[in-house]
C-alpha positions in Angstrom: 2.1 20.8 17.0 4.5 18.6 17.8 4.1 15.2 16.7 6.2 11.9 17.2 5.8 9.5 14.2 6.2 5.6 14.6 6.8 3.5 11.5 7.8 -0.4 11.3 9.9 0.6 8.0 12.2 3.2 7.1 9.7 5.5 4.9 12.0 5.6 1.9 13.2 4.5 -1.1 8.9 4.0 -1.7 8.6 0.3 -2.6 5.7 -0.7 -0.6 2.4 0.9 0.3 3.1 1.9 3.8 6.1 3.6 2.9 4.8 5.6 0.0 1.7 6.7 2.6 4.1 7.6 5.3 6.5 10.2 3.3 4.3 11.6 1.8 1.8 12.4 5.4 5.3 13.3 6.5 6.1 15.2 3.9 2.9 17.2 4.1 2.3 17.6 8.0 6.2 18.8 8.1 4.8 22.3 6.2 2.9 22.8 9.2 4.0 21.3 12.2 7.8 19.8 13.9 7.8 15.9 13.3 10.1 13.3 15.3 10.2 10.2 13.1 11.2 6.9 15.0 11.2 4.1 12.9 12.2 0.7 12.2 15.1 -1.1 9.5 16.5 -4.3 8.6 19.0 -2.4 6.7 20.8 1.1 7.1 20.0 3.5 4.8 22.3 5.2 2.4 23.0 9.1 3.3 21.1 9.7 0.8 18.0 8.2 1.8 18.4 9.5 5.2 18.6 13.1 3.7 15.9 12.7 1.7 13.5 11.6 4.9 15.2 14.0 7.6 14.5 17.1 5.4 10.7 16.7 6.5 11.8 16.4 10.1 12.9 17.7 13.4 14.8 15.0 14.6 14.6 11.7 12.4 15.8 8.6 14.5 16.4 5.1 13.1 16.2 1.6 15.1 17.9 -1.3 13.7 15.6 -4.5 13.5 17.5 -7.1 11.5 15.6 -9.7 10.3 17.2 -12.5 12.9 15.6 -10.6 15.3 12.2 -10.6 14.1 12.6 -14.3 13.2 13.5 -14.8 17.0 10.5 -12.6 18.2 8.1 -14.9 15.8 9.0 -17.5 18.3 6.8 -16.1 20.9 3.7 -16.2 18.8 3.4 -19.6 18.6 2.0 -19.4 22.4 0.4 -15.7 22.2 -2.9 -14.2 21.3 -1.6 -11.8 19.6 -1.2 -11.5 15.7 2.3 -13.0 14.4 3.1 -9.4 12.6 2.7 -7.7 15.9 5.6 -9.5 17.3 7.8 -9.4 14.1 8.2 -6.1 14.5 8.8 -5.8 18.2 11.5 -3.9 19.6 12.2 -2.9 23.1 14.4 -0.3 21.9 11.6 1.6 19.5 9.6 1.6 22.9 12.1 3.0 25.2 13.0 5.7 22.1 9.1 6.8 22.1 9.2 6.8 25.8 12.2 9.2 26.4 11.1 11.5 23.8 7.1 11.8 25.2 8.2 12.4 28.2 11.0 14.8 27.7 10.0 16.8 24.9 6.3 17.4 25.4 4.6 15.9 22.2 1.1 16.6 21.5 0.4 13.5 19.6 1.6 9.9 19.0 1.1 9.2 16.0 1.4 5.2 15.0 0.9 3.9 11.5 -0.4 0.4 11.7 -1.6 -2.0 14.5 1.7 -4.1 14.0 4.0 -1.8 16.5 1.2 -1.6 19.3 3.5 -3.5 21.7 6.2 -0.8 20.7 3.8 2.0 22.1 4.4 3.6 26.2 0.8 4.1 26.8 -0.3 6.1 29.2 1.6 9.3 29.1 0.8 12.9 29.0 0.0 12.7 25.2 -3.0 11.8 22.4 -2.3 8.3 20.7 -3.6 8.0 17.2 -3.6 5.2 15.2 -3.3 4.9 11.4 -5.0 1.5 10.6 -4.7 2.1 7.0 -6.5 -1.1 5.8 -8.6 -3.6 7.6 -5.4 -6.5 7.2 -7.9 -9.3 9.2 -10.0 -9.0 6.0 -7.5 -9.1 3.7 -5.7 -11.7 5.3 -9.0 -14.0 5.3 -9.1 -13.7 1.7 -5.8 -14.9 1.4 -6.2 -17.9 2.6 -8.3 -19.1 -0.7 -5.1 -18.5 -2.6 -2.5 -19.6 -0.4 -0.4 -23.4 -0.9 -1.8 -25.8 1.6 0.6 -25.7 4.2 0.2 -22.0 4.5 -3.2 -21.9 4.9 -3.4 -23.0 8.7 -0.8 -20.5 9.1 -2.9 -17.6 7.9 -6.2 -18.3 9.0 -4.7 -18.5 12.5 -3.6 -15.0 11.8 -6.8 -13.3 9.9 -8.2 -14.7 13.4 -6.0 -12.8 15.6 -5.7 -9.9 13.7 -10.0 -9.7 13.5 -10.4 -9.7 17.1 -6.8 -7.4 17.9 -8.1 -4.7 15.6 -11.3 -4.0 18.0 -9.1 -4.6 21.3 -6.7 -2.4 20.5 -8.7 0.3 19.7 -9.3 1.2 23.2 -5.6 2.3 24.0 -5.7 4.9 20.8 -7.5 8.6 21.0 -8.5 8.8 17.5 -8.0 6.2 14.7 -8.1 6.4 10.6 -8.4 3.7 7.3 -7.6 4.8 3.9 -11.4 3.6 2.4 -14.8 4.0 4.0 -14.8 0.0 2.8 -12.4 -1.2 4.8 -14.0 0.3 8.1 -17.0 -1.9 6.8 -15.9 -5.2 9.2 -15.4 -3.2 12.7 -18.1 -2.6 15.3 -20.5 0.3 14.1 -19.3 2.1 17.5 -15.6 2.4 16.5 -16.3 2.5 12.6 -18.3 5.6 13.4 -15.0 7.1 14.8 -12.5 6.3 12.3 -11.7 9.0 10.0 -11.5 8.2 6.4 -8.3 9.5 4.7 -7.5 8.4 1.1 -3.9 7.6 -0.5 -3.3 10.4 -3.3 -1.0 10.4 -5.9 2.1 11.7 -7.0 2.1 14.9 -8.9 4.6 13.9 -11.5 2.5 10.8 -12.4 0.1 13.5 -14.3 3.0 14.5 -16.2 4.1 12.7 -19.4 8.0 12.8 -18.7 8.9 10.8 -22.2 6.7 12.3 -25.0 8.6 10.3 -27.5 8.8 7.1 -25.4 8.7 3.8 -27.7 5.4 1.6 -26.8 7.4 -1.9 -25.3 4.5 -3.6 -23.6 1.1 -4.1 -24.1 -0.1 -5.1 -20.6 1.8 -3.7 -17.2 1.1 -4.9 -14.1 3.0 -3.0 -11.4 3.7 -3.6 -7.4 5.8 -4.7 -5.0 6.4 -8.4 -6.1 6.5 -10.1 -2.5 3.5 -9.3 -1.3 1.4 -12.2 -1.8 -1.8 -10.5 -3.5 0.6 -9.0 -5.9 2.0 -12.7 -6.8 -1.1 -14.1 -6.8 -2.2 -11.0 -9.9 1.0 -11.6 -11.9 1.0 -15.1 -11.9 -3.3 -15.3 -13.1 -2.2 -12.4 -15.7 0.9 -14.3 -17.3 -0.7 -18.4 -16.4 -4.8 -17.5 -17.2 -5.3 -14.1 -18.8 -2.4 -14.7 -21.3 -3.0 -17.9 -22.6 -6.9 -16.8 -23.2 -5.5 -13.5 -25.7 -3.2 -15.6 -27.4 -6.0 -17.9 -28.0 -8.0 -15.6 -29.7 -4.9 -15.0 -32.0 -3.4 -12.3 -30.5 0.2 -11.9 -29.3 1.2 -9.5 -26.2 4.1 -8.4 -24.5 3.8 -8.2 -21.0 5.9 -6.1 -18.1 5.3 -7.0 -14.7 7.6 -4.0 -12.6 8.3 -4.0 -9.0 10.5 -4.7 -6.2 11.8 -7.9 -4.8 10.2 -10.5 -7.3 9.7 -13.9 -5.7 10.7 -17.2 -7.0 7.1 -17.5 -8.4 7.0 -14.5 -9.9 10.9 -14.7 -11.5 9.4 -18.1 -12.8 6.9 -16.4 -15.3 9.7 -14.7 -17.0 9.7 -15.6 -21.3 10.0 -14.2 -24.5 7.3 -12.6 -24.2 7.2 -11.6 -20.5 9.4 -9.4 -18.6 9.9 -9.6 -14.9 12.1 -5.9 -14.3 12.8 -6.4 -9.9 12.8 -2.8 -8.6 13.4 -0.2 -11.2 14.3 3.8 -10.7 11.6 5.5 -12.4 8.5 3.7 -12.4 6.8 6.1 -14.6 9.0 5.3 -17.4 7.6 1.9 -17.5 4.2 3.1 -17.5 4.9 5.0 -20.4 6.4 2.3 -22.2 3.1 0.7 -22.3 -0.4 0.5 -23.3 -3.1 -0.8 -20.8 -2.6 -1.6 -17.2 -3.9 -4.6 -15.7 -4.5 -5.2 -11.9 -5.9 -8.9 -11.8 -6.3 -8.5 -7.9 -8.6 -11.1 -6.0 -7.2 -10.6 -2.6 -5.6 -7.9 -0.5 -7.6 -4.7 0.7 -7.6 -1.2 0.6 -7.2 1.8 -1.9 -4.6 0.3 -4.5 -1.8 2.9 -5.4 -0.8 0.8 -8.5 -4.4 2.0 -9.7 -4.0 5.9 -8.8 -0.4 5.7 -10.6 -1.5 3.9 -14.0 -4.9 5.8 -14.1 -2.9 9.3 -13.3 -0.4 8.3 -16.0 -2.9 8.0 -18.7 -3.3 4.0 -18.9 -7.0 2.8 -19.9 -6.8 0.5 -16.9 -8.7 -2.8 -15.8 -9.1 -4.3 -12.7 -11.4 -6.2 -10.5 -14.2 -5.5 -8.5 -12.3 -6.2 -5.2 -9.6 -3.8 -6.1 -12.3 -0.6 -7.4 -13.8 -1.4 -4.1 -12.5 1.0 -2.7 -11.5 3.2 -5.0 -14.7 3.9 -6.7 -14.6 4.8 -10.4 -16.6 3.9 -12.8 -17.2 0.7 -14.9 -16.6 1.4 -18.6 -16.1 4.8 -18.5 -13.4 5.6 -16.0 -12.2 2.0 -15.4 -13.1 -1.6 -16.7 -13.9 -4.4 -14.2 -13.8 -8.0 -15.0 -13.6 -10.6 -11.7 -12.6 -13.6 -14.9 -9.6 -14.5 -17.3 -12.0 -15.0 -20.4 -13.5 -11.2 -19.4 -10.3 -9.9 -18.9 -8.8 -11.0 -22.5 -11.6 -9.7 -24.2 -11.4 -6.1 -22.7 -7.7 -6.1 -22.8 -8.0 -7.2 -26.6 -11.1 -4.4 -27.2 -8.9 -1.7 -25.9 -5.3 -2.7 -28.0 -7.2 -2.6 -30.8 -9.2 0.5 -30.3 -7.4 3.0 -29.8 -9.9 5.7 -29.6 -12.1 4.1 -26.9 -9.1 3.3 -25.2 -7.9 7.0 -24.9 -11.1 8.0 -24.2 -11.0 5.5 -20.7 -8.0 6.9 -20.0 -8.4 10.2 -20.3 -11.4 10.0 -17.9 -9.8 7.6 -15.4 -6.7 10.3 -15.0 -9.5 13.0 -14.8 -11.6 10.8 -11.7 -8.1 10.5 -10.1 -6.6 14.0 -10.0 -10.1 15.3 -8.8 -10.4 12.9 -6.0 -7.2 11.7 -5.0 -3.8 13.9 -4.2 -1.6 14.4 -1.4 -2.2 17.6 -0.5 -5.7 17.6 0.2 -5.6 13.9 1.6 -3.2 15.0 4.0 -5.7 18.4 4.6 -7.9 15.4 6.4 -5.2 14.1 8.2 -4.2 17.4 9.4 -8.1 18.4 10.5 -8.1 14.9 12.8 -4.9 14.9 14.5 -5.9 19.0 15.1 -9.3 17.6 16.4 -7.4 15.3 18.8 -6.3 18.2 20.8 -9.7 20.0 20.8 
């Protein structure tokens, strides 16, 4: 087949969840079919990074989207219907791209990952239109609101609104539609969730291997992500400012590694002696190595969590809350731990430091539940079987 991909961001270095889900779909659909990738950046990408992304493709094409433009196009949401994110990422020039190469070259599919680009999308030409929802963003939007300052929250309820009723409207312009978890499908209309094809995240093969046998143990607890995404901020700063202050407490003393990309100001701020905040770092399995037990204190955000699939795959007894195994399903004290408070977190994070034997024994089943039920190669097998579908 041949199948035009539309992205809002350049698919790599992988920093953020859409970007890790995108290379590796295109990395996997590219073994069987010719992919044009069109996609948007605030920045230009190294040679390097281009390489690494137009290996995969047929013709790889990249639309510059600086962020005074999407500032300027935020403008016109103040008197739209639409959600604020849809215009962000706007660009007449993604649209006309998509256009020219529909027409011209005869694509089979149009293939869009998230609802945020509808308004770069030529509908209504000789094509199938699929549509990558990936989470359900109006519920995880609405439970951001609880956590937001106060002069945000009118801000995003306004948009948990818009994006509730624009996920259902939309729906009508696409051919066939997918989420990443059966739960996030759980809000839609029981017509359209009975169409949407469920199709996991999986996980990097070299996160099952242990790349530094003789690796020093640094931290104690890691929490990993990308550190402006507000869900993620909201985690690191209840692990460092109420998890933490409950162990010590109890007379214990932990170091504590919170790794990711593009830290904001309230995350920099938890930095001390005995926390480290790393910004974006190479090799993110290094860091996992470096410690003992991963811990995901997430109360908001949806969808399958790749932070989980990572630490779980890389052998890290790993606890979490009952939002966040949602949709990932594993099981409570044997797979996984789930706590949804600091004083429960602090004592499992405590039991598993100082028993090592139960704590292996976690882990070791948690890498097992992942590498049975979630990897890239047979994710992308589902992926495959509904865009192959489409055309039937």
């Amino acid at each position: 087949m041949k199948i035009l991909i539309a992205l809002s961001r350049f698919p790599f270095p992988i920093e953020k969840g859409d970007k890790l889900r995108a290379y590796y779909q295109i990395k996997e659909l590219s073994r069987l079919h010719d992919l044009y990738v069109v996609c948007l950046s605030e920045y230009e990408p190294s040679e390097e990074e281009v390489h690494e992304v137009k290996r995969f493709c047929k013709e790889l094409y990249i639309i510059p989207h600086p962020k005074s433009l999407k500032y300027k196009n935020l403008l016109r949401g103040v008197v739209s219907s639409a959600p604020f994110q849809v215009h962000y990422f706007e660009s007449p020039a993604m649209k006309e791209k998509i256009s020219y190469l529909i027409s011209t070259i005869n694509m089979d599919i149009c293939f869009v990952q998230l609802l945020r680009l509808y308004n770069n999308i030529p509908f209504g030409l000789p094509t199938k239109y699929f549509l990558d929802y990936m989470d359900a963003f109006s519920e995880g939007m609405k439970k951001r609101v609880h956590y937001s300052k106060w002069y945000e929250k009118p801000f995003v309820k306004e948009e948990a609104s818009r994006l509730r009723k624009f996920e259902e409207k939309i729906a009508a312009s696409f051919d066939g539609y997918s989420m990443i978890s059966k739960s996030d499908t759980e809000g839609f209309s029981e017509s359209l969730r009975e169409t949407i094809q469920v199709i996991p995240n999986g996980v990097s093969d070299e996160f099952f291997i242990t790349k530094y046998p003789s690796i020093e143990k640094r931290y104690d607890i890691i929490f990993t992500g990308n550190m402006a995404y507000h869900p993620n901020i909201q985690a690191a700063k209840f692990l460092v400012q109420e998890i933490v202050p409950v162990i010590e407490k109890k007379g214990m003393k932990v170091q504590v590694c919170i790794a990711g990309t593009n830290p904001s100001q309230e995350v920099l701020a938890l930095k001390s002696e005995n926390v480290e905040i790393t910004g974006y770092v190479e090799d993110m399995k290094e860091y996992l190595e470096r410690s003992r037990v991963f811990v995901a204190p997430l109360f908001s955000g949806s969808g399958l969590q790749n932070k989980l699939l990572e630490a779980m795959a890389s052998g890290l007894p790993t606890v979490t809350t009952s939002l966040a195994n949602k949709a990932l399903k594993a099981k409570d004290k044997k797979e996984i731990i789930i706590c949804n408070e600091s004083v429960k977190f602090a004592e499992q994070i405590i039991f598993l430091l100082n028993h090592a034997p139960e704590a292996a024994e976690i882990a070791r089943l948690g890498r097992l539940f992942v590498r049975e039920n979630y990897n890239w190669r047979a994710c992308n097998v589902l992926l495959d079987k509904a865009l192959q579908n489409l055309l039937k």
